[in-house]
C-alpha beads as a LAMMPS data file, in Angstrom:
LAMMPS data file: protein, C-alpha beads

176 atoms
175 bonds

1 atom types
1 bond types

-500.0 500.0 xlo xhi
-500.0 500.0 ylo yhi
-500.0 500.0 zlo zhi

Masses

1 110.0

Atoms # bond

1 1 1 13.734 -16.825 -13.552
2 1 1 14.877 -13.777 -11.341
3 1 1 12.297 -12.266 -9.117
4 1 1 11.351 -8.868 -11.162
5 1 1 8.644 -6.118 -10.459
6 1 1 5.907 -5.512 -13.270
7 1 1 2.689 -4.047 -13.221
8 1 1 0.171 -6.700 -12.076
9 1 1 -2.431 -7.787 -14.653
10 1 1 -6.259 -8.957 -14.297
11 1 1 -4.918 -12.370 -14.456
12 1 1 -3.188 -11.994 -10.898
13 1 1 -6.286 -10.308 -9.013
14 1 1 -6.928 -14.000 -7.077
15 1 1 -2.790 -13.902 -6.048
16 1 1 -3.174 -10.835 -5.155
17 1 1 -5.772 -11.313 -3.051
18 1 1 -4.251 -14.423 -1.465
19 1 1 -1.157 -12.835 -0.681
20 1 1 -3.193 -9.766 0.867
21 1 1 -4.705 -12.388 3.044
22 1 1 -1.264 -12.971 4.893
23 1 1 0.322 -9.783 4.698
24 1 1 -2.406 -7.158 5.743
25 1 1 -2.886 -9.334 9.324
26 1 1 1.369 -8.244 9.919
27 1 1 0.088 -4.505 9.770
28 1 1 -2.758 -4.446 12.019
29 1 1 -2.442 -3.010 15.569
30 1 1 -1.808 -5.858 18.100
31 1 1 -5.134 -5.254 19.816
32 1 1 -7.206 -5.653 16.203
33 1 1 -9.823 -8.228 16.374
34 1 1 -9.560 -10.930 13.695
35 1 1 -12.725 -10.278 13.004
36 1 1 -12.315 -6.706 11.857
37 1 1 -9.523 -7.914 9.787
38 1 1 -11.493 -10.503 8.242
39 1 1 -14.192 -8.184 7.524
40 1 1 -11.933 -5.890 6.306
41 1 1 -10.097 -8.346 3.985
42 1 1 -13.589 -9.562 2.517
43 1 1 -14.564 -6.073 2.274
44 1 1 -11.098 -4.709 0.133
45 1 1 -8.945 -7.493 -0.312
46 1 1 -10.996 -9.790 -1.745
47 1 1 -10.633 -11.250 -5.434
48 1 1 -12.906 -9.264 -6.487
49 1 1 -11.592 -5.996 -5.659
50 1 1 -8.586 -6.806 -7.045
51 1 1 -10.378 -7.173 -10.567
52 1 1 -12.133 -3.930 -10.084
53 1 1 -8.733 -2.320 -8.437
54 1 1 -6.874 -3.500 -11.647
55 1 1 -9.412 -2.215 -14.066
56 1 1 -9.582 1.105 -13.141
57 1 1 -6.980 3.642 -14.676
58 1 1 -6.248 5.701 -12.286
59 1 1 -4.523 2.895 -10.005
60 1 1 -1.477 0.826 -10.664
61 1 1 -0.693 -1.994 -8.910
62 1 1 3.285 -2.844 -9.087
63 1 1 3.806 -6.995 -7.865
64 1 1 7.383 -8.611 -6.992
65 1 1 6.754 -11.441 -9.000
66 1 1 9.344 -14.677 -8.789
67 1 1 8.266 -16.969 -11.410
68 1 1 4.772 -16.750 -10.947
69 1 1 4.915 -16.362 -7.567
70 1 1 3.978 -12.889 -5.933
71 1 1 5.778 -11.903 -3.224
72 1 1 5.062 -8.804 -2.596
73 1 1 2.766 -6.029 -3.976
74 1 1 1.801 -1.782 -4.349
75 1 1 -1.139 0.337 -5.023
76 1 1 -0.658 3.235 -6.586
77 1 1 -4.295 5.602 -6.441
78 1 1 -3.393 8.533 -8.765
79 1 1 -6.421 10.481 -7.863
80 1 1 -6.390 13.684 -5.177
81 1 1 -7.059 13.061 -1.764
82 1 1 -10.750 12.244 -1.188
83 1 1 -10.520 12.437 2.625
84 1 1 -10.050 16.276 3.829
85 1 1 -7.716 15.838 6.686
86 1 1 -5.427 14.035 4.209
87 1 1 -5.895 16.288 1.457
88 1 1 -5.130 19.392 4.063
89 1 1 -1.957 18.697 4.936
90 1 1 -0.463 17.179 1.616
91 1 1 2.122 19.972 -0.333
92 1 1 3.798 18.114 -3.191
93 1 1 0.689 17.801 -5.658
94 1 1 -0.113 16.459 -7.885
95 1 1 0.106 13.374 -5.335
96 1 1 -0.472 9.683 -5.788
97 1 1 -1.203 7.652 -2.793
98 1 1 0.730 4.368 -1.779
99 1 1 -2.489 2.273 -0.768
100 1 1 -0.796 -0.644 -0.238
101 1 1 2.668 -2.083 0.497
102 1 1 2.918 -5.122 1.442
103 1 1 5.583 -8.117 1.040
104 1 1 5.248 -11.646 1.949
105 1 1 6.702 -12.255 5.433
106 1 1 9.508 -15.083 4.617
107 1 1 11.087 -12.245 2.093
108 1 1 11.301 -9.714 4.670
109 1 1 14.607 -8.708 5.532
110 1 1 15.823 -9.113 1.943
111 1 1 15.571 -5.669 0.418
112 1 1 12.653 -6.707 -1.371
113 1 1 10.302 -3.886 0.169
114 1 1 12.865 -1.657 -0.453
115 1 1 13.262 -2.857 -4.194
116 1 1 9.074 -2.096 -4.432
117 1 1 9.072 1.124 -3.017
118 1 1 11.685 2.391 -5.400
119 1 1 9.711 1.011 -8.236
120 1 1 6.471 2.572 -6.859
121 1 1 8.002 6.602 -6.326
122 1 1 9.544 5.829 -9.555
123 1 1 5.957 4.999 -11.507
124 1 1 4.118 7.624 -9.837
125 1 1 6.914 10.281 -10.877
126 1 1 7.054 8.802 -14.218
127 1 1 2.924 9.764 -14.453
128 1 1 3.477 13.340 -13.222
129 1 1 3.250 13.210 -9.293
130 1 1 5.617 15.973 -7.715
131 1 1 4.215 13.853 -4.389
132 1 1 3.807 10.683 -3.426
133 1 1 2.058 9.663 0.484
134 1 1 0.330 7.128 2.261
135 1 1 -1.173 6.624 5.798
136 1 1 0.370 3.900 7.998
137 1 1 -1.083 2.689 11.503
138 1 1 0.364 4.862 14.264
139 1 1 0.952 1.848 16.416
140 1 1 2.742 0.157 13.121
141 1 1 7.046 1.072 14.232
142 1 1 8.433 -1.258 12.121
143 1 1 6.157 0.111 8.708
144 1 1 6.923 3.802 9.997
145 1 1 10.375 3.271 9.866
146 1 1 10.904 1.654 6.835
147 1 1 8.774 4.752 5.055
148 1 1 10.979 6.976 6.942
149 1 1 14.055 5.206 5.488
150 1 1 12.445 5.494 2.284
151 1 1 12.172 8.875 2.345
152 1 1 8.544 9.841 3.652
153 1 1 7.507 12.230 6.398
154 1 1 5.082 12.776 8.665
155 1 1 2.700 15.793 7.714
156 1 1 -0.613 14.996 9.789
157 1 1 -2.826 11.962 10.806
158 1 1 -6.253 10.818 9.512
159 1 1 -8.891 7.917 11.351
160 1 1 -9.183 4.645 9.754
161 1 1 -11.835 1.564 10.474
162 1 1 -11.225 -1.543 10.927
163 1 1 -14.388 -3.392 10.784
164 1 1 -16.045 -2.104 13.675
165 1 1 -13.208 -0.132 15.077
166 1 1 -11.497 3.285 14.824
167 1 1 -7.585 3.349 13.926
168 1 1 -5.734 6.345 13.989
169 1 1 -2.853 6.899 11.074
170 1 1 -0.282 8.716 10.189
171 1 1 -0.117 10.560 6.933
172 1 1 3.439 10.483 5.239
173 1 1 4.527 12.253 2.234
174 1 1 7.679 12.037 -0.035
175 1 1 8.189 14.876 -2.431
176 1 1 9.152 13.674 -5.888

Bonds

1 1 1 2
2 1 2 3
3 1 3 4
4 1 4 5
5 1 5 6
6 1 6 7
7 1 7 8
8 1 8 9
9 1 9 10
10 1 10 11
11 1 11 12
12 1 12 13
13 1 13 14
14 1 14 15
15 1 15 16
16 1 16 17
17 1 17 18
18 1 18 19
19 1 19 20
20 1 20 21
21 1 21 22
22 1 22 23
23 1 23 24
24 1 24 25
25 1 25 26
26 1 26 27
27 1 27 28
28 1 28 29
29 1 29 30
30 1 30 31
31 1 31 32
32 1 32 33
33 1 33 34
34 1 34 35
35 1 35 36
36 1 36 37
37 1 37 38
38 1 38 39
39 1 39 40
40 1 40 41
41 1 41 42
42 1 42 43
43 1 43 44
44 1 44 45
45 1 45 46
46 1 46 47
47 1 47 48
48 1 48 49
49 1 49 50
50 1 50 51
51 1 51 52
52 1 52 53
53 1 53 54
54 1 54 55
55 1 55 56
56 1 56 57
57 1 57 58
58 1 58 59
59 1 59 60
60 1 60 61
61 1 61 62
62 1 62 63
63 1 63 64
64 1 64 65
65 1 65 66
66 1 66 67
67 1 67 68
68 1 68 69
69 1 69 70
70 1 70 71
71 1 71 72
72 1 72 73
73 1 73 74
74 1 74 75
75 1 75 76
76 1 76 77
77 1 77 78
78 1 78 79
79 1 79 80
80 1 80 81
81 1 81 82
82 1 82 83
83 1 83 84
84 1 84 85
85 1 85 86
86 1 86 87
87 1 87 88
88 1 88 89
89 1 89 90
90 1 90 91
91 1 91 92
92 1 92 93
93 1 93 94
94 1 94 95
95 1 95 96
96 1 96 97
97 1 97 98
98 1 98 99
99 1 99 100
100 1 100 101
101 1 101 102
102 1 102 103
103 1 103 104
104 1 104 105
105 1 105 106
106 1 106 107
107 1 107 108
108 1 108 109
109 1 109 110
110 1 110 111
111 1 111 112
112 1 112 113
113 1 113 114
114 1 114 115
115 1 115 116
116 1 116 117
117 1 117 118
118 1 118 119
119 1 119 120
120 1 120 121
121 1 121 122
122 1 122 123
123 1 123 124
124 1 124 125
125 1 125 126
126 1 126 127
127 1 127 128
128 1 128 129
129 1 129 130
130 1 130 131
131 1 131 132
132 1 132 133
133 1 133 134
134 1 134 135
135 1 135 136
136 1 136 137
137 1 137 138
138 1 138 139
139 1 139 140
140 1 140 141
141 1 141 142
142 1 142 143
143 1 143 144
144 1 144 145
145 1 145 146
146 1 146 147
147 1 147 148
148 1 148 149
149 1 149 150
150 1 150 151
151 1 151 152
152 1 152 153
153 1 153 154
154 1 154 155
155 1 155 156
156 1 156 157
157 1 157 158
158 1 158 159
159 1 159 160
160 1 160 161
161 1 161 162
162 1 162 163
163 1 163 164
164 1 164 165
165 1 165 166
166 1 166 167
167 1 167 168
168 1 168 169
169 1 169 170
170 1 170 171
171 1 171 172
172 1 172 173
173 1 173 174
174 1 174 175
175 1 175 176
């Protein structure tokens, strides 16, 4: 079977939270503790949110999916921005957030991210978003570039913890 991209179901909540496991690690800052990413993993990424993340309406989650086998994965949050330094700099609205973007590391370099992101902008614009935007580590090049590339720009920056420390991020936006 070829690899396609669906919308993930309760049924893949404990593969998605396995393959969050090894991705979310790549996209911490160099100097986070693997504690705090543990803590944060157990905290977000666990099974269980996954269940909870899939039940709820207002959030999609898109997987690359290759026979049963996920290999990569989005969350869409179609809600307005609950934190005000995001919310003050977005313009397209209604927006829908990219949570998550993450794709396992032995398919990077394939186009598959790039494959998921189109399939992400293209869900939230089929649901009515005239934006879509996300907030990436400032210290993440390699994830700033690729949103760049896929057509996202910088409008502002918003603090994120990890576990016991304070990340800074940059808010990016793509206008639908």
């Amino acid at each position: 079977m070829a690899e396609t991209i669906r919308t993930a179901t309760a049924d893949d909540a404990g593969k998605l939270a396995e393959l969050a496991a090894v991705t979310f690690p790549l996209a911490c800052p160099p100097g986070a503790s693997a504690a705090d990413i543990q803590a944060h993993l157990e905290k977000t990424l666990a099974e269980a949110n996954f269940v909870d993340y899939l039940a709820d309406p207002h959030i999609t989650v898109l997987v690359l999916d290759d026979d049963g086998q996920l290999n990569g994965y989005t969350m869409l949050i179609a809600k307005p921005a609950s934190d005000p330094d995001v919310a003050s700099v977005l313009s397209a609205l209604p927006s829908t957030e990219l949570s998550k973007c993450y794709v396992h590391p032995d398919h990077h370099g394939q186009g598959a991210a790039s494959r998921l992101m189109r399939a992400s902008v293209a869900d939230a614009e089929e649901k009515g978003a005239a934006g879509v935007w996300l907030s990436v580590n400032s210290e993440n090049a390699k994830a700033i570039r690729f949103y760049e590339k896929s057509g996202f720009q910088r409008v502002g920056t918003k603090s994120f913890k990890l576990g016991d420390t304070v990340e800074h991020d940059f808010v990016m936006e793509h206008t639908l």
